[in-house]
C-alpha positions as CSV (number, residue, x, y, z in Angstrom):
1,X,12.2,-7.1,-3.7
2,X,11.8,-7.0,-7.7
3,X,8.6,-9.2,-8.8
4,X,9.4,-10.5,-11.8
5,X,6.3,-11.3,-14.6
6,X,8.0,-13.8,-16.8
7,X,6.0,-13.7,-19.8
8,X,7.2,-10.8,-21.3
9,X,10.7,-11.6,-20.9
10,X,11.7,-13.7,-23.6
11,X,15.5,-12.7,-24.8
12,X,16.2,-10.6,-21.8
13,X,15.5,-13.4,-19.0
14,X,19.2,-14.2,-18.5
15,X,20.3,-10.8,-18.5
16,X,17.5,-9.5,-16.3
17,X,18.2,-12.8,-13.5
18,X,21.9,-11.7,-13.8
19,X,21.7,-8.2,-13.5
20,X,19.2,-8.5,-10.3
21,X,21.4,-11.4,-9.0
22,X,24.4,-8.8,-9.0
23,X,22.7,-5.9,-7.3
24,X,21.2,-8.3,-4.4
25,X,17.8,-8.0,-4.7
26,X,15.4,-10.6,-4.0
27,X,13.4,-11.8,-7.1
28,X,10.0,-13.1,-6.6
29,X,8.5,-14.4,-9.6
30,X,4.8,-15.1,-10.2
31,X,1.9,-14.7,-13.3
32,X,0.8,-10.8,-13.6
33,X,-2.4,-11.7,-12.1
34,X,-0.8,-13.2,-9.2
35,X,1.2,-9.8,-9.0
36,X,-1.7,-7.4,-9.2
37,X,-3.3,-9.5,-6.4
38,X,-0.3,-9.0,-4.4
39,X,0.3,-5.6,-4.9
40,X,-3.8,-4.4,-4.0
41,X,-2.5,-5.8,-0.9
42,X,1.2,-5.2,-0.5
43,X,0.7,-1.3,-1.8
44,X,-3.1,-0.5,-2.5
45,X,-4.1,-1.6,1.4
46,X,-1.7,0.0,3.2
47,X,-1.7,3.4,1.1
48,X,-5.7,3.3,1.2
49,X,-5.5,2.5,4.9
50,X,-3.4,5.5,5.4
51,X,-5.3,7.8,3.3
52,X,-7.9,7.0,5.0
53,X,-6.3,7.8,8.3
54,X,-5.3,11.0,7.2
55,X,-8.8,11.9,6.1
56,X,-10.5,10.9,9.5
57,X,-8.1,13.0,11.8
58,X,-8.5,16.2,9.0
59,X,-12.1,15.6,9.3
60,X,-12.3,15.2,13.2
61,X,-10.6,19.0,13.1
62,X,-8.6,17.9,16.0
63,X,-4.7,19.4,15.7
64,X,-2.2,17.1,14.6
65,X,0.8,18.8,16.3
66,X,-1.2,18.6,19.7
67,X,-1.8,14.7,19.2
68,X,1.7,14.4,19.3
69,X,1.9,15.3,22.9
70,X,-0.8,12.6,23.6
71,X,1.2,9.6,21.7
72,X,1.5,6.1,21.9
73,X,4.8,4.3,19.6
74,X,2.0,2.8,17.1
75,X,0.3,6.4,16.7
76,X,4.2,8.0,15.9
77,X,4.7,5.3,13.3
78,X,0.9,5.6,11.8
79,X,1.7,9.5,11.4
80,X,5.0,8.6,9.6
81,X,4.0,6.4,7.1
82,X,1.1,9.0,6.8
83,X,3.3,11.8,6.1
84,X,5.6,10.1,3.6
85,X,2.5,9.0,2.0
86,X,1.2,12.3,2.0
87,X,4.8,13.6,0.4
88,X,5.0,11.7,-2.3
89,X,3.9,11.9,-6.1
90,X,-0.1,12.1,-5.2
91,X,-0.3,10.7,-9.2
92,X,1.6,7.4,-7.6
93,X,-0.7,6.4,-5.5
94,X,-3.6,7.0,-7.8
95,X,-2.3,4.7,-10.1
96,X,-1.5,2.3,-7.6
97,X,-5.5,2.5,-6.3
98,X,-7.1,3.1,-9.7
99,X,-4.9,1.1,-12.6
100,X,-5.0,-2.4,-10.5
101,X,-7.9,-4.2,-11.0
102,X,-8.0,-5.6,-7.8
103,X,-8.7,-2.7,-5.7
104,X,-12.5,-3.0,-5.7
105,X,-13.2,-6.1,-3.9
106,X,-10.0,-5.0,-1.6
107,X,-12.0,-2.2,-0.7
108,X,-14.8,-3.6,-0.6
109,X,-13.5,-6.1,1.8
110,X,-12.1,-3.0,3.7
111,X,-15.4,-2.2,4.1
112,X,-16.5,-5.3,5.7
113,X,-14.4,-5.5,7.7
114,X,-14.7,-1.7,9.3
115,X,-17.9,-2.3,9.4
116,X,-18.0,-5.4,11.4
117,X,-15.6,-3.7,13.6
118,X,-17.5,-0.5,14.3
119,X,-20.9,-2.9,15.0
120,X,-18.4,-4.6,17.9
121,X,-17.4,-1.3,19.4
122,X,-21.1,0.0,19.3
């Protein structure tokens, strides 16, 4: 999927739209602001979510490797996403959480959330 910001286009709109028509992808056009909404979603949730993850079993000392012999399907595919997080360009993924201007009030809604969550379980 290429998200495409129109406004900046101008002579290269036709070329662009061809040139993304002929590879296959799937264009998705919107305003930039509708695209950094998106993306604090789409990318900044599910990379803070994971970071996150990664922190808490760190912090919790417990061994990784041995978790592995106690795991469900969901807990597999957590730890993958975690590790190819975890493998990529750490500069990446600061940009993604600190250039968008969204990510605060996603976070804080993180937050919120968690914390209505952990009040439940308690």
């Amino acid at each position: 999927t290429v998200v495409v910001c129109p406004e900046r286009l101008n002579d290269w709109s036709d070329w662009l739209g061809n040139f993304l028509s002929w590879t296959g992808a799937k264009i998705k056009t919107c305003s930039p602001e509708k695209h950094d909404r998106m993306m604090a979603i789409v990318q900044g949730l599910v990379h803070v979510m994971q970071l996150t993850m990664a922190a808490t079993i760190k912090s919790l000392g417990e061994d990784v490797h041995e978790s592995l012999s106690y795991t469900s399907p969901v807990y597999r595919i957590a730890l993958g996403l975690i590790g190819r997080i975890l493998k990529q360009d750490p500069a990446l993924y600061a940009d993604i959480q600190m250039l968008n201007p969204n990510m605060p009030h996603v976070l804080d809604q993180v937050g919120y959330e968690l914390d209505k969550l952990v009040d439940i379980i308690k």
